[in-house]
PLY file of the C-alpha trace (Angstrom):
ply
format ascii 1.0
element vertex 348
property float x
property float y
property float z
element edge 347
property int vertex1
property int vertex2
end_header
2.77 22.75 -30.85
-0.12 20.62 -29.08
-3.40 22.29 -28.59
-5.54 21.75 -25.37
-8.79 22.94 -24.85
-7.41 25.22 -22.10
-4.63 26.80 -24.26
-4.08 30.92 -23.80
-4.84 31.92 -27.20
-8.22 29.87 -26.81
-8.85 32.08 -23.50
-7.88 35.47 -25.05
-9.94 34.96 -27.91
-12.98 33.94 -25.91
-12.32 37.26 -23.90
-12.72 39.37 -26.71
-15.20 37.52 -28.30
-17.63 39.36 -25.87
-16.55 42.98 -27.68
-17.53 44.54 -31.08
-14.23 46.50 -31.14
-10.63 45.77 -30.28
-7.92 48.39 -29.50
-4.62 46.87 -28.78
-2.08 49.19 -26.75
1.81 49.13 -26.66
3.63 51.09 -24.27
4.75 54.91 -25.57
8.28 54.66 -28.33
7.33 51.41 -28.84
10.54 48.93 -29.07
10.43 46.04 -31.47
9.30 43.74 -28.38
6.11 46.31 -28.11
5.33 46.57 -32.12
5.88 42.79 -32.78
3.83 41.41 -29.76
1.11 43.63 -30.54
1.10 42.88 -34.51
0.65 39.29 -33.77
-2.29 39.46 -31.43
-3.84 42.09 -34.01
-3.25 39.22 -36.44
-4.75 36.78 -34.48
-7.74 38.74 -33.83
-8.50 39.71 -37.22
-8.03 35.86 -38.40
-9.24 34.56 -35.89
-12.44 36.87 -34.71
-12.79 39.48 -37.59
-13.72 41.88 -35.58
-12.24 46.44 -36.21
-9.14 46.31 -34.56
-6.37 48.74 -34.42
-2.34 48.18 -32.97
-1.55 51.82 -31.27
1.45 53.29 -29.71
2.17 56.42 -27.78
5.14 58.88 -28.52
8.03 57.99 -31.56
10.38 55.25 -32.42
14.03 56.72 -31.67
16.63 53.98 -32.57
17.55 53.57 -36.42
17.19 49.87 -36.36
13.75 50.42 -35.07
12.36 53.00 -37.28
14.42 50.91 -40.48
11.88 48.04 -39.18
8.94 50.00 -39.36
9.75 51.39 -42.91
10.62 47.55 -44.01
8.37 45.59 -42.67
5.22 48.16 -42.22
3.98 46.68 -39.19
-0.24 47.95 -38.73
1.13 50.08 -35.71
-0.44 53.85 -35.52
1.26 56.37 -33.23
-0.91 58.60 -31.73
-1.10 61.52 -29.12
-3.85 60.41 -27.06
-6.69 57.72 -27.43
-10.15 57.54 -26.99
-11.94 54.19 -25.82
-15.38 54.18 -27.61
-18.62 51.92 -25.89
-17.96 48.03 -26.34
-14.57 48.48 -27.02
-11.74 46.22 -25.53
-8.34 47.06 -24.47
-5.75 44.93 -24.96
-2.30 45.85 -23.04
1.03 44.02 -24.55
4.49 44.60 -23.50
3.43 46.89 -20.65
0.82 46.85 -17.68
-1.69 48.17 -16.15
-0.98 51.05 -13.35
1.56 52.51 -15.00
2.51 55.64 -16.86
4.39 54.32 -19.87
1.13 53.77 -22.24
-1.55 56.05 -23.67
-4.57 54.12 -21.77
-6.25 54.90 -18.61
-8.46 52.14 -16.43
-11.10 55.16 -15.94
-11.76 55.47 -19.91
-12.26 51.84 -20.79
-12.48 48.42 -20.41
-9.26 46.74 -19.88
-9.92 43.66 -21.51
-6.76 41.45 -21.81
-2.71 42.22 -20.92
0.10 40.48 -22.18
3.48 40.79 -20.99
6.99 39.86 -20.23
8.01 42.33 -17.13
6.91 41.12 -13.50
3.31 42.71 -12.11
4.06 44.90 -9.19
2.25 43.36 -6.48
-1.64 44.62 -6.01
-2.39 45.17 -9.56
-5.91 44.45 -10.76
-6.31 42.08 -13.47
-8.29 41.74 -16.74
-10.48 39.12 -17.34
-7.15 37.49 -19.53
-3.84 38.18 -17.95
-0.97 36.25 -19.23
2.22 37.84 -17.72
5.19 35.84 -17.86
8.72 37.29 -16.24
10.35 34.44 -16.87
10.35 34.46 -20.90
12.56 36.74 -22.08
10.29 38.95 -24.95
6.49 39.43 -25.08
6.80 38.41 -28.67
7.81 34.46 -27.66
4.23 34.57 -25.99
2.55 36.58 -28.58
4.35 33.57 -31.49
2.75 31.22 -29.27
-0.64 31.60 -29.60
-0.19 32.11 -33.50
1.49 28.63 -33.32
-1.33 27.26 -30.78
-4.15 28.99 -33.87
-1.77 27.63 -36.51
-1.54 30.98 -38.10
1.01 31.57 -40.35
2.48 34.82 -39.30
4.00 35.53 -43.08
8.00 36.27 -43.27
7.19 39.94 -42.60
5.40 39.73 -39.17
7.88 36.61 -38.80
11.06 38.78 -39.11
9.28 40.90 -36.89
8.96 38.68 -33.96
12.44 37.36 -34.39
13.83 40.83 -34.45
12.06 42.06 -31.33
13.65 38.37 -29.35
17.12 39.16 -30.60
16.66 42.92 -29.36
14.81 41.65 -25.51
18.26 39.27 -25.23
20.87 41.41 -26.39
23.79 42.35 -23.28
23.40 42.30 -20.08
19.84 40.82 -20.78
20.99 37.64 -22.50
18.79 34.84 -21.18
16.02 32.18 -22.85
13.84 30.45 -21.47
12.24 27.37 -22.75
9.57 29.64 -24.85
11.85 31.01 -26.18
14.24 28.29 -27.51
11.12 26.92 -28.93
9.83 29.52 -30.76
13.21 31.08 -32.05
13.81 28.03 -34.66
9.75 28.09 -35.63
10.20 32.09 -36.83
13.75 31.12 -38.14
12.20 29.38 -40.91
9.45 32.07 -41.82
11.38 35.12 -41.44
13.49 36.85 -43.64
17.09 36.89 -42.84
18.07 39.41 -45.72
15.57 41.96 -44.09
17.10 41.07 -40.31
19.96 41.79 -41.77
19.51 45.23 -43.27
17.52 46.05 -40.02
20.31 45.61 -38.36
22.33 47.59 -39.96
20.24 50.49 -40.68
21.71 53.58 -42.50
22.94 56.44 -39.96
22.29 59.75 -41.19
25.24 62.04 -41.66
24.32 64.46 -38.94
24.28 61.20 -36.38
27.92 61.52 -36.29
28.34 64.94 -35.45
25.70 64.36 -32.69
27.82 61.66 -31.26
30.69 64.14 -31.21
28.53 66.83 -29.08
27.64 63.72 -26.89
31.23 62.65 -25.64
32.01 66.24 -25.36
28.98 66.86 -23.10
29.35 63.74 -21.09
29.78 63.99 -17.24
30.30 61.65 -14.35
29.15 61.46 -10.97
30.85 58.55 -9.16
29.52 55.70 -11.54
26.95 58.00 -12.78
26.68 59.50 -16.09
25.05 62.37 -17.30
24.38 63.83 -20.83
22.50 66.22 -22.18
23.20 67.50 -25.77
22.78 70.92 -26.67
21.25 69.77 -29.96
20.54 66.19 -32.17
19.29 66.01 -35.66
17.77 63.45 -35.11
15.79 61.17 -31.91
18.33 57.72 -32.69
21.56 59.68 -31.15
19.95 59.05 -27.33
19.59 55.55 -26.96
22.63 54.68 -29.41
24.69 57.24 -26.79
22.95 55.81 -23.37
23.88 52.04 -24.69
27.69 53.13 -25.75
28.11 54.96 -22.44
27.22 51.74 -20.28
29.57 49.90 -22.07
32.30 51.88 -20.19
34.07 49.51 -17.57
33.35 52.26 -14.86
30.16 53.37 -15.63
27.07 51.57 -13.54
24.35 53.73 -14.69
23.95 55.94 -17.49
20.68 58.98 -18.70
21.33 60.68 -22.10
18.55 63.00 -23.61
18.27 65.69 -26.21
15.83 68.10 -27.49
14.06 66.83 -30.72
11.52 68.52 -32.40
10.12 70.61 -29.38
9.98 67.74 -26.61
13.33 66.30 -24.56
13.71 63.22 -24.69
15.61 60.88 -22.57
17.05 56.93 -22.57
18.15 55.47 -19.46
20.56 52.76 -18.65
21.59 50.25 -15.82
23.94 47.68 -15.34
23.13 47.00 -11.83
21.21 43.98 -10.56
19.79 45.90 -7.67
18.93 48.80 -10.14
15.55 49.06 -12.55
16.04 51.32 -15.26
12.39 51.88 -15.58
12.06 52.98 -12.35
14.84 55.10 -12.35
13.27 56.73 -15.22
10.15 57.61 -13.57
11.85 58.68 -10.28
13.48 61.39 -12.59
10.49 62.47 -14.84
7.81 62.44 -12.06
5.53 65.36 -12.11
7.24 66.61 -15.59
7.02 63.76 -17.61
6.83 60.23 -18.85
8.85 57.50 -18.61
9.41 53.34 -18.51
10.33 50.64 -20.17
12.97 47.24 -18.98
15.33 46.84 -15.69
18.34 47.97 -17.99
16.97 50.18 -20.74
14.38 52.55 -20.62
12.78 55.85 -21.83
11.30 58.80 -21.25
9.68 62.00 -22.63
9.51 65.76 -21.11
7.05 67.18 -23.66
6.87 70.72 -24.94
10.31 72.16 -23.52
11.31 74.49 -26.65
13.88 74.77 -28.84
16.68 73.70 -26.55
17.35 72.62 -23.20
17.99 75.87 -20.77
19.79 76.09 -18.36
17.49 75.78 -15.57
16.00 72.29 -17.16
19.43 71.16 -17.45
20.12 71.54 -13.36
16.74 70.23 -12.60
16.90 66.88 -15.05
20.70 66.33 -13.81
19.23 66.94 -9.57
16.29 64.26 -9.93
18.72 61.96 -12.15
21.29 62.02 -9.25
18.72 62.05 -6.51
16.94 59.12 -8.25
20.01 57.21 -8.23
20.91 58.09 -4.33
23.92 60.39 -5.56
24.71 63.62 -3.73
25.07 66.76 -5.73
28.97 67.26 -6.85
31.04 68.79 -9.65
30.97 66.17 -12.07
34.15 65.00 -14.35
33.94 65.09 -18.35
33.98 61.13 -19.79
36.79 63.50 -22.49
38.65 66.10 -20.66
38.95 69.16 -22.65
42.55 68.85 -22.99
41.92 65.96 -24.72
39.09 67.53 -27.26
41.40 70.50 -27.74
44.46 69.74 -27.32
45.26 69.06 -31.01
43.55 71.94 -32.63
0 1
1 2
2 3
3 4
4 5
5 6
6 7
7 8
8 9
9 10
10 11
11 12
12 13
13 14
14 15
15 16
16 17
17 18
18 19
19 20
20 21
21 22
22 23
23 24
24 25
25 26
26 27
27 28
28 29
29 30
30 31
31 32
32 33
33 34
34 35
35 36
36 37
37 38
38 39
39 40
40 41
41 42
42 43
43 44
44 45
45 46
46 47
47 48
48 49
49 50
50 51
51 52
52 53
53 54
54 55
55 56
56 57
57 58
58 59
59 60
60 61
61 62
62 63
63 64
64 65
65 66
66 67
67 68
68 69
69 70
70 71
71 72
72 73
73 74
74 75
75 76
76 77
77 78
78 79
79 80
80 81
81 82
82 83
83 84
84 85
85 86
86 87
87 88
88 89
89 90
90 91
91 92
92 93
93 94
94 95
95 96
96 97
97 98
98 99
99 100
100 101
101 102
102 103
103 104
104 105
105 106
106 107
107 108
108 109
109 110
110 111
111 112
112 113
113 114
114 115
115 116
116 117
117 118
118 119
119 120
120 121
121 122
122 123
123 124
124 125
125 126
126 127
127 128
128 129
129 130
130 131
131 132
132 133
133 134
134 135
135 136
136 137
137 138
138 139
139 140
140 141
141 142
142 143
143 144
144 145
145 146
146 147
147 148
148 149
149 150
150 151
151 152
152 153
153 154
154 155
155 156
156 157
157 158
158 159
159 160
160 161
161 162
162 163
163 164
164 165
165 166
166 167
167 168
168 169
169 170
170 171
171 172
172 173
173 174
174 175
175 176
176 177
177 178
178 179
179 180
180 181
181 182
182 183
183 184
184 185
185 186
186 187
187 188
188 189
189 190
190 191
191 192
192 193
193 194
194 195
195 196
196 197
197 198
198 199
199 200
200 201
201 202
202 203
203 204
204 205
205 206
206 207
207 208
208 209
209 210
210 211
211 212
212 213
213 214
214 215
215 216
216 217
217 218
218 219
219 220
220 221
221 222
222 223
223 224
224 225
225 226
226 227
227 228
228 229
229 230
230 231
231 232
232 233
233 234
234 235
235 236
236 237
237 238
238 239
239 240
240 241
241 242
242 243
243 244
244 245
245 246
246 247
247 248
248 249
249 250
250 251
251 252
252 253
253 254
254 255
255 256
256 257
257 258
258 259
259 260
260 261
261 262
262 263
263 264
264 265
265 266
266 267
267 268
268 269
269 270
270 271
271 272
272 273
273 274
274 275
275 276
276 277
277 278
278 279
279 280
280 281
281 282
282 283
283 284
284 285
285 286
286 287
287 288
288 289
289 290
290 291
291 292
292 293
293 294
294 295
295 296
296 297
297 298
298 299
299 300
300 301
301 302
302 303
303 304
304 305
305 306
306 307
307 308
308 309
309 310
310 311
311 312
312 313
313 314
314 315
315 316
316 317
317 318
318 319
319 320
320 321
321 322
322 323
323 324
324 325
325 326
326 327
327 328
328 329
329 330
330 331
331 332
332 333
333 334
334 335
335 336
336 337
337 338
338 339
339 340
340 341
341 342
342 343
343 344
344 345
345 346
346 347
């Protein structure tokens, strides 16, 4: 790739040239998009500037193939509770903006140095001093490969894998589009990556009690027009929510889809659409306002109600299903099982 004098990487750099620390933030349950992105820009800014910086992420990593990345590929990502911006210290947002409520940083404890990005601004945001948002390239990690290629860095087939990982995960169903970025880059990481690791990511080991999870699921699945609705009474682990939400959309007569469960203390949630006119992400934070957390893409996204207990009770149950069927302009109505219960009896 050609350099120019004006190239992004060159601009980024320059911005946080001016700051004796970097802290680089991903949005909370950081996908591969989020981790990859923000590995390469720490990359860049240790080879490049040598300055402290640390890659940090709110929340957990749910899906199997995500966590089996992390454990393979030990990305420099630390998941944290809160965060703390100290005096000269930089923020860099990737995979998420500004304004919203899906990250760990807030504009009124620190400097907001730099954002990088893949997901349109709303309109009235205020920007950084560097702002390279780009809705028309299909990961944050094509942008994030392109400055490494504009520094000539060579990302090493770990970080490489990485980046090609979090493309093939941003372009996956109904999200299946590349831009020119991204044809570019894809054969560039090809030959640094390691396909035996993409592999094995992507076909990460299940635990055992995954399966009996994914029974409880289709047993506790309702509908509401094209609406669906599940909550499990239990999981033994966080992967059974998305893997659920992206199985239930696959249904020819489901539109949108919001599957959560109670892991370790907190629920947590994963939200689908298949609608144009719909935004997952917004969806998600119609639901959790005022009780939680949520964001993420215009057909998959997250979300967190922290602290709940044990379980899900009753009353959390009503109130999660009202605001997911107000949020999606649905009145109130018995709702249908996906199985009917002649169907999961029947034949004991």
């Amino acid at each position: 790739m050609s350099r120019s004098r004006t190239a992004k990487s060159d601009r980024l750099l320059k911005t946080l040239s001016d700051y004796e620390k970097i802290l680089i933030v991903t949005h909370d349950n950081p996908d591969p998009d989020a981790v990859a992105t923000g590995w390469a820009v720490w990359l860049m800014v240790k080879e490049r500037l040598g300055k402290s910086v640390r890659l940090l992420g709110g929340g957990f990593i749910s899906r199997a193939e995500n966590r089996h990345m992390v454990k393979l590929l030990d990305p420099p990502i630390e998941l944290v509770r809160s965060m703390t911006c100290p005096n000269h210290t930089g923020v860099v947002l990737v995979d998420c903006q500004s304004g919203n409520q899906d990250h760990l940083f807030c504009e009124d404890d620190g400097n907001l140095a730099a954002l990088v990005d893949h997901h349109a601004s709303p309109p009235g945001r205020k920007r950084p001093a560097f702002y390279d948002v780009r809705p028309g390239v299909a990961a944050s990690a094509s942008i994030a490969t392109s400055y490494l290629r504009e520094q000539k860095i060579e990302p090493g087939a770990r970080l490489a894998t990485a980046l090609l990982f979090a493309i093939r995960t941003e372009t996956q169903g109904s999200e299946t589009y590349y831009s020119r970025l991204d044809r570019s880059v894809i054969p560039w990481l090809s030959e640094r990556a390691n396909p035996s690791r993409l592999a094995e990511i992507e076909s990460a080991p299940l635990p055992l009690g995954y399966y009996a999870d994914l029974v409880l699921a289709l047993q506790n699945s309702f509908l509401y027009e094209e609406t669906a609705f599940c909550l499990l009474p239990r999981a033994s682990g966080p992967e059974i929510v998305g893997e659920v939400a992206d199985l239930l959309i696959r249904c020819e007569s489901i539109w949108r889809v919001l599957c959560g469960a109670v892991v370790n203390g907190d629920l947590l949630l994963s939200f689908r659409t298949d609608r144009k006119e719909d935004d997952a992400a917004l969806l998600a934070r119609k639901t959790l306002e005022g009780i939680g957390r949520g964001g993420g893409h215009r057909r998959r996204a997250g979300g967190k109600v922290p602290d709940v207990g044990p379980k899900i009770t009753e009353d959390l149950q009503d109130e999660i299903r009202n605001r997911w069927l107000a949020a999606c302009d649905i009145e109130r109505q018995r709702g249908t099982r996906l199985v009917a219960l002649r169907e999961i009896v029947g034949n004991l």
